[in-house]
TORPA-4810 file (N, C-alpha, C, O; in nm, 3 decimals):
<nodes>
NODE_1_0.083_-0.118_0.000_0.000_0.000_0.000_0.088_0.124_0.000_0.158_0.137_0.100_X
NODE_2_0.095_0.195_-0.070_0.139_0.292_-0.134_0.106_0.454_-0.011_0.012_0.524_-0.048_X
NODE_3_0.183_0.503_0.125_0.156_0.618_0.195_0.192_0.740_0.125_0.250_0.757_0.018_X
NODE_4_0.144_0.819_0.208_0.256_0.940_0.188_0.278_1.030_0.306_0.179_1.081_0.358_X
NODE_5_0.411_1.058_0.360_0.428_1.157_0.473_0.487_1.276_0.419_0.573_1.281_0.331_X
NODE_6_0.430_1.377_0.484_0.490_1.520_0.540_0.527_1.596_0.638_0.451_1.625_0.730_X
NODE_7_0.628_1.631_0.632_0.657_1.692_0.775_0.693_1.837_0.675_0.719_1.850_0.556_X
NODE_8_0.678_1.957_0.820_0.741_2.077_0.767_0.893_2.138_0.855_0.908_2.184_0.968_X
NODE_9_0.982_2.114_0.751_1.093_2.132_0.875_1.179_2.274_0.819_1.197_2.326_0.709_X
NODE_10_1.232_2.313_1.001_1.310_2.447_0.976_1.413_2.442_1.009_1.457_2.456_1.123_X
NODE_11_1.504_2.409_0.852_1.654_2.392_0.848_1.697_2.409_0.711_1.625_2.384_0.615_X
NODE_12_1.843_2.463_0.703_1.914_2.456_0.586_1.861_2.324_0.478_1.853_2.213_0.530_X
NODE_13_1.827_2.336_0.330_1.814_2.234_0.261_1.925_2.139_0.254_1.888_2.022_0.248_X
NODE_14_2.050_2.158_0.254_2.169_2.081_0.233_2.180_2.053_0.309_2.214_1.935_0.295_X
NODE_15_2.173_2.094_0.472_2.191_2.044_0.604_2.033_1.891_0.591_2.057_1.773_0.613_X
NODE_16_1.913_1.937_0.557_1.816_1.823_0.523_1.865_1.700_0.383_1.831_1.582_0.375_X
NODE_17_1.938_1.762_0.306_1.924_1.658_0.195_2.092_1.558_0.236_2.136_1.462_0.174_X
NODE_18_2.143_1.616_0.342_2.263_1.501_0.433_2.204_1.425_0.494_2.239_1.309_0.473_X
NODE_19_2.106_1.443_0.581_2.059_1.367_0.655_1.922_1.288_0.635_1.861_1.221_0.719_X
NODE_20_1.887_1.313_0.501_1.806_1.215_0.420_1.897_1.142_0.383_1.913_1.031_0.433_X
NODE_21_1.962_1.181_0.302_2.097_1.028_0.218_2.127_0.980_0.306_2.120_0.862_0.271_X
NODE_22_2.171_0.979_0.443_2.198_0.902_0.552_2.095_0.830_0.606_2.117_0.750_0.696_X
NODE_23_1.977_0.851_0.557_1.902_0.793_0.632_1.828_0.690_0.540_1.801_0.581_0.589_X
NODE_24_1.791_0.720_0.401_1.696_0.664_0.339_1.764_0.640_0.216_1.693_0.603_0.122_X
NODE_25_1.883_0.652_0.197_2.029_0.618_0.099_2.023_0.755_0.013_1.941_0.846_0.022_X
NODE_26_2.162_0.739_-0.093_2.120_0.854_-0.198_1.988_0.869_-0.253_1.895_0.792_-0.273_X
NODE_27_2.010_1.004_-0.274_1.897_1.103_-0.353_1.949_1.137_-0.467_2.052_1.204_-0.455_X
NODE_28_1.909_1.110_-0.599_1.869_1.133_-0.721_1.773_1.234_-0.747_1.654_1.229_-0.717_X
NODE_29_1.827_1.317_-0.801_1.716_1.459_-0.881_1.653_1.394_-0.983_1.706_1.345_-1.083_X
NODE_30_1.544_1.397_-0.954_1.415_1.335_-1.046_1.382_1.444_-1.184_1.391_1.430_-1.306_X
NODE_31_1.341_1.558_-1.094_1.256_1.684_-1.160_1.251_1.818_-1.099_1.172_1.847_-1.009_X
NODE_32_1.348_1.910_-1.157_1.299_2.018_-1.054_1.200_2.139_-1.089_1.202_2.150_-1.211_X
NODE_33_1.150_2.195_-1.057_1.020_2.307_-1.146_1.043_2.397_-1.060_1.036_2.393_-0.937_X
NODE_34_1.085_2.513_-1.161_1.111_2.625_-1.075_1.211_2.664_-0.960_1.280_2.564_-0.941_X
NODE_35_1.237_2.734_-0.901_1.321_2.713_-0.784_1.290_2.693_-0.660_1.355_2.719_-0.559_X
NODE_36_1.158_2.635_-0.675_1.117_2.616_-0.519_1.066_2.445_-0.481_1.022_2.393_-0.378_X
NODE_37_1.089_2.405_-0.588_0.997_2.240_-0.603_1.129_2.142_-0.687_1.186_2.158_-0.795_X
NODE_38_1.138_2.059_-0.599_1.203_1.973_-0.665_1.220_1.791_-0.594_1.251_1.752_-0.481_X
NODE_39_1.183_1.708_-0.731_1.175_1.547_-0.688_1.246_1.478_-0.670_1.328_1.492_-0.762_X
NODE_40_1.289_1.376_-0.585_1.434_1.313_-0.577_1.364_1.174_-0.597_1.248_1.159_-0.558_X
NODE_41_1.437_1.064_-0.662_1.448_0.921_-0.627_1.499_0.870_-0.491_1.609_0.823_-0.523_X
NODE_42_1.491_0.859_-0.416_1.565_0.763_-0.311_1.621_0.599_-0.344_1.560_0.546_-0.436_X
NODE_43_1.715_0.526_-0.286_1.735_0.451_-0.348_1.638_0.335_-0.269_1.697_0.227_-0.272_X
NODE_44_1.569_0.329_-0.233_1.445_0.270_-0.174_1.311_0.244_-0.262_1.214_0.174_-0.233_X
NODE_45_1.333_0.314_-0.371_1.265_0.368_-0.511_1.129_0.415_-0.499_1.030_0.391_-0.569_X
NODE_46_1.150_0.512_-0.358_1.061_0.570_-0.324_1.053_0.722_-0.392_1.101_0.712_-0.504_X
NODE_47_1.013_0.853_-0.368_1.019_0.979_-0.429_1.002_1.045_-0.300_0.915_1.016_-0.218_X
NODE_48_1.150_1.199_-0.277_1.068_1.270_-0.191_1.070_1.382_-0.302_1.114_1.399_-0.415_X
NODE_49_1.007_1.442_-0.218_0.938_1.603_-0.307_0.991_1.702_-0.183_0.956_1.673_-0.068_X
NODE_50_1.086_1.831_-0.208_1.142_1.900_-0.155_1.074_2.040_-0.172_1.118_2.103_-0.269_X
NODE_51_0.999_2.089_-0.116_0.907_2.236_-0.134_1.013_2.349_-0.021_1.044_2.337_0.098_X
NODE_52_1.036_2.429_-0.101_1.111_2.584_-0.013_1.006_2.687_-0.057_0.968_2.700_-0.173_X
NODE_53_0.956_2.772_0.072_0.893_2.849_0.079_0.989_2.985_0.108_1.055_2.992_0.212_X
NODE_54_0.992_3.066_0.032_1.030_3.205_0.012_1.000_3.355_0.150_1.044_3.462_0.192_X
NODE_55_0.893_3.253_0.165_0.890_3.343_0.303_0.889_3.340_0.437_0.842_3.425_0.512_X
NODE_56_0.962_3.197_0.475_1.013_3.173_0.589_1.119_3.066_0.519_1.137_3.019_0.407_X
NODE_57_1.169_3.057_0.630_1.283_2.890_0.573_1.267_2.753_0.602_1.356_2.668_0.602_X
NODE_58_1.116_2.732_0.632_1.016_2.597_0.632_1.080_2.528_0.495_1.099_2.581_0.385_X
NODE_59_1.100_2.420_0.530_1.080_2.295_0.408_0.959_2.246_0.368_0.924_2.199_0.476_X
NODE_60_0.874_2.222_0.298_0.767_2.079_0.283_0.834_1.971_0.247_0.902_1.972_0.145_X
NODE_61_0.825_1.873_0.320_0.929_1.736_0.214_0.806_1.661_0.297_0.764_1.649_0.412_X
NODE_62_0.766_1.605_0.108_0.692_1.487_0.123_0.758_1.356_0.113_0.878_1.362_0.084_X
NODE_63_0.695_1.214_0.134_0.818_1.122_0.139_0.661_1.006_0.045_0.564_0.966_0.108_X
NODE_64_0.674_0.990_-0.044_0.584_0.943_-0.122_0.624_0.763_-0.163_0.711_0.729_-0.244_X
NODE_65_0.534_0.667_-0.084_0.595_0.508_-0.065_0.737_0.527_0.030_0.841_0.468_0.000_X
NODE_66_0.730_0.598_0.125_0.856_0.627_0.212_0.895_0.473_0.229_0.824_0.382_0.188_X
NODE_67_1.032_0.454_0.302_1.104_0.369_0.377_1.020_0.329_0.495_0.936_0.402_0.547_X
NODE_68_1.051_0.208_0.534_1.000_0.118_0.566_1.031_0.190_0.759_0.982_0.140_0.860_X
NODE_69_1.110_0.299_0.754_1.166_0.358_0.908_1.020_0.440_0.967_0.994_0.419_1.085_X
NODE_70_0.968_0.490_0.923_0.839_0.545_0.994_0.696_0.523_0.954_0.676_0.520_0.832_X
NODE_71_0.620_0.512_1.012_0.473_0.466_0.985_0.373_0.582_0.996_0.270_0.591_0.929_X
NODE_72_0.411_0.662_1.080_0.356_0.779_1.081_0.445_0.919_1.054_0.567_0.913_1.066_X
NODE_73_0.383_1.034_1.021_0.421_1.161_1.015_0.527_1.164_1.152_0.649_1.148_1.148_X
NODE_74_0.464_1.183_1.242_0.518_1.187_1.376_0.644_1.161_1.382_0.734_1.246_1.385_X
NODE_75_0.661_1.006_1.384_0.785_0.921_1.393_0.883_0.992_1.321_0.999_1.007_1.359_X
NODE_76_0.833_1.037_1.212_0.947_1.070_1.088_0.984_1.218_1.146_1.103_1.250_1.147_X
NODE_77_0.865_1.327_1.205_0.909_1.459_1.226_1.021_1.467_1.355_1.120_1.538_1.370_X
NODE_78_0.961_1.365_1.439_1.068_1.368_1.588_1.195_1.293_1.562_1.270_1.299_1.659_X
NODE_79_1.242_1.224_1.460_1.379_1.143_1.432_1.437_1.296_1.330_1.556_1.324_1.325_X
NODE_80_1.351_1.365_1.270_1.424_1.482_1.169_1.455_1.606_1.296_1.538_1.697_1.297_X
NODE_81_1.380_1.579_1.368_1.377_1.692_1.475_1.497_1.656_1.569_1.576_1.738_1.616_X
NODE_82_1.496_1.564_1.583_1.616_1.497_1.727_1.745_1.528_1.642_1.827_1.615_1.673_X
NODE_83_1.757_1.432_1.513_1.904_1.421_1.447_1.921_1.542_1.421_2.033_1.589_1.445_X
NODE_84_1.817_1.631_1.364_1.869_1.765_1.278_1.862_1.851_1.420_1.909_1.962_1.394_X
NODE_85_1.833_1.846_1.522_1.807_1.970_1.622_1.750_2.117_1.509_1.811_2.215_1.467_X
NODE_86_1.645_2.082_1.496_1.559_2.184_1.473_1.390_2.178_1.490_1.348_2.085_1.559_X
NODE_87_1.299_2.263_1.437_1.185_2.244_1.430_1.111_2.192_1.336_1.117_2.245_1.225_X
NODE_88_1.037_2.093_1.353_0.928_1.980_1.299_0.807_2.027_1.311_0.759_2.078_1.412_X
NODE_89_0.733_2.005_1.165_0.569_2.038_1.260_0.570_1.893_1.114_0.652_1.841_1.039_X
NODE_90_0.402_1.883_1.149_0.353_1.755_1.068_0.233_1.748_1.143_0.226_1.811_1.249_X
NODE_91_0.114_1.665_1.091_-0.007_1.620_1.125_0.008_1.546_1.261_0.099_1.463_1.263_X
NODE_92_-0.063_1.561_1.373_-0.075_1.435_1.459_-0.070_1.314_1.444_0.019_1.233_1.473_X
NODE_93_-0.211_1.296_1.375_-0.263_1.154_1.367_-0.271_1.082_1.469_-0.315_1.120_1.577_X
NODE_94_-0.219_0.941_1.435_-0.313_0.879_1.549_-0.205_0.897_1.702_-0.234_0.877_1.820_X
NODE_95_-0.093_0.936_1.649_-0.016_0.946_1.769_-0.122_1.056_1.895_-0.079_1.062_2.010_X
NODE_96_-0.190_1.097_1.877_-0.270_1.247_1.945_-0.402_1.162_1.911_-0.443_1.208_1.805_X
NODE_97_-0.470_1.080_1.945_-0.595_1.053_1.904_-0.698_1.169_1.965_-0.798_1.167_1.894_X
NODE_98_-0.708_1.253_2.053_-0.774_1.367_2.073_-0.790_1.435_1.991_-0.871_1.526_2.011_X
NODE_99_-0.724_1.426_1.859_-0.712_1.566_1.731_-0.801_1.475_1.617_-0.770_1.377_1.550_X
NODE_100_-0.930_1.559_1.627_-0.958_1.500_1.528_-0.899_1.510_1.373_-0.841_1.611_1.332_X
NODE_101_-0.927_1.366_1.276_-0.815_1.382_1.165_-0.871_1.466_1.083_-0.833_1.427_0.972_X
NODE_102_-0.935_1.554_1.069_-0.982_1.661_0.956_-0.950_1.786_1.066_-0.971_1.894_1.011_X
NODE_103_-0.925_1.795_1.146_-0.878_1.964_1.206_-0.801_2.014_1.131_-0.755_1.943_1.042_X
NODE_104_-0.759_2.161_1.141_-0.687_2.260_1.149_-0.521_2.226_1.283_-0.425_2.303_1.294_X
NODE_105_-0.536_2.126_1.344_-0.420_2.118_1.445_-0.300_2.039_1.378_-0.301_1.937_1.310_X
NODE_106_-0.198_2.120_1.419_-0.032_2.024_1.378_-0.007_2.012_1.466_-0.075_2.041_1.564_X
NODE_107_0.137_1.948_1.466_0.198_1.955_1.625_0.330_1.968_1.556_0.377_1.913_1.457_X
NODE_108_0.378_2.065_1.644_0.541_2.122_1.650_0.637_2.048_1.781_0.643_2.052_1.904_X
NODE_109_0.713_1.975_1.653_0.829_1.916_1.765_0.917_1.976_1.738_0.944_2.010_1.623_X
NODE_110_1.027_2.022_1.905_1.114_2.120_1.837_1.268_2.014_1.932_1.293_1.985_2.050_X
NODE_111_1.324_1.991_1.819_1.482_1.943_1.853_1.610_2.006_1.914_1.720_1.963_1.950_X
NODE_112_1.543_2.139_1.912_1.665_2.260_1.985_1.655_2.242_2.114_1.707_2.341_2.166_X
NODE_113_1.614_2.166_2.201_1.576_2.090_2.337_1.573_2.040_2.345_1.479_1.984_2.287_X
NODE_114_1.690_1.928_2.454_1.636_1.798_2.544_1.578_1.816_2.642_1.611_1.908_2.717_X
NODE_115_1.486_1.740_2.667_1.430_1.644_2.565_1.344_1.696_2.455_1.282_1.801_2.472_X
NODE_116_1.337_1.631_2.347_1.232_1.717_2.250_1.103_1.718_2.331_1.052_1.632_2.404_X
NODE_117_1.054_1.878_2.286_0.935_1.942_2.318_0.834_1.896_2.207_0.898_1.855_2.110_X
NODE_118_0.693_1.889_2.185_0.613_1.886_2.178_0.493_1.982_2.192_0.475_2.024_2.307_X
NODE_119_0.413_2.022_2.106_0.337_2.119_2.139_0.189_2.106_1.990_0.224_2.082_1.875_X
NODE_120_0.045_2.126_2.024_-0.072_2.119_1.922_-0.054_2.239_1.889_0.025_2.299_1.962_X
NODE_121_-0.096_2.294_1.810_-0.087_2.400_1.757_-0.189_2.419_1.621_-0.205_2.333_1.535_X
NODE_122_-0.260_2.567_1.622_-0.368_2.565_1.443_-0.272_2.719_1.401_-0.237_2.816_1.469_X
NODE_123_-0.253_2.681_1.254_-0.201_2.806_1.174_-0.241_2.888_1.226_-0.149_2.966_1.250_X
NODE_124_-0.400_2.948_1.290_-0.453_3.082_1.292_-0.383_3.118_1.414_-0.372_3.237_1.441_X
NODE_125_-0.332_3.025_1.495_-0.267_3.070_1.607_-0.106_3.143_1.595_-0.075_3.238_1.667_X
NODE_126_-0.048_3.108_1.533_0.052_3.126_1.433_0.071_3.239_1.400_0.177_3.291_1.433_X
NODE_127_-0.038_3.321_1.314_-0.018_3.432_1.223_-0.021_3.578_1.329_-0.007_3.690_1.281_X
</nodes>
């Protein structure tokens, strides 16, 4: 069965695309469009998708048929959050079963702290 995860992370892209190849093997440039979107192969022969937003230094990286290392968003944002010491946000899910799965709530894990922090959070709170 074919997933897909996202996390949104706040870190250097090259500092993220080291610690993907370390983690999920080389990355292969698939496709890039524009300067803000671009597809990698993994050698897992999975696809991530690398989104840079222009007006903060958030990543989107989707992980599309990811590696077999996380099952949920979660798992994947708090191992990018711990190794990279930075900030993670991504969907709950079922890790938070209190959130319902169609809300407006993320949760921000932040790696610049031991132990990683945790926190729900809705965009409107944010702006």
């Amino acid at each position: 069965m074919k997933q897909e995860i996202w996390i949104y992370i706040d870190c250097p892209i090259e500092k993220l695309l080291k610690w993907l190849s370390s983690v999920i093997g080389p990355l292969k440039e698939k496709e890039k469009i524009g300067d803000t979107c671009t597809f990698y192969n993994d050698s897992n022969n999975g696809v991530v998708l690398i989104m840079s937003n222009h007006e903060n230094s958030c990543l989107e990286v989707g992980f599309y048929s990811p590696p077999n290392l996380w099952t949920t968003p979660v798992e994947c944002g708090r191992q990018a959050a711990r190794e990279l010491k930075c900030k993670v946000r991504c969907e709950p899910g079922a890790d938070y079963p209190e959130v319902h799965p169609l809300s407006d709530t993320f949760l921000e894990i932040d790696g610049t702290k031991e132990p990683l922090q945790e926190r729900l959070f809705t965009w409107e709170e944010e702006t």
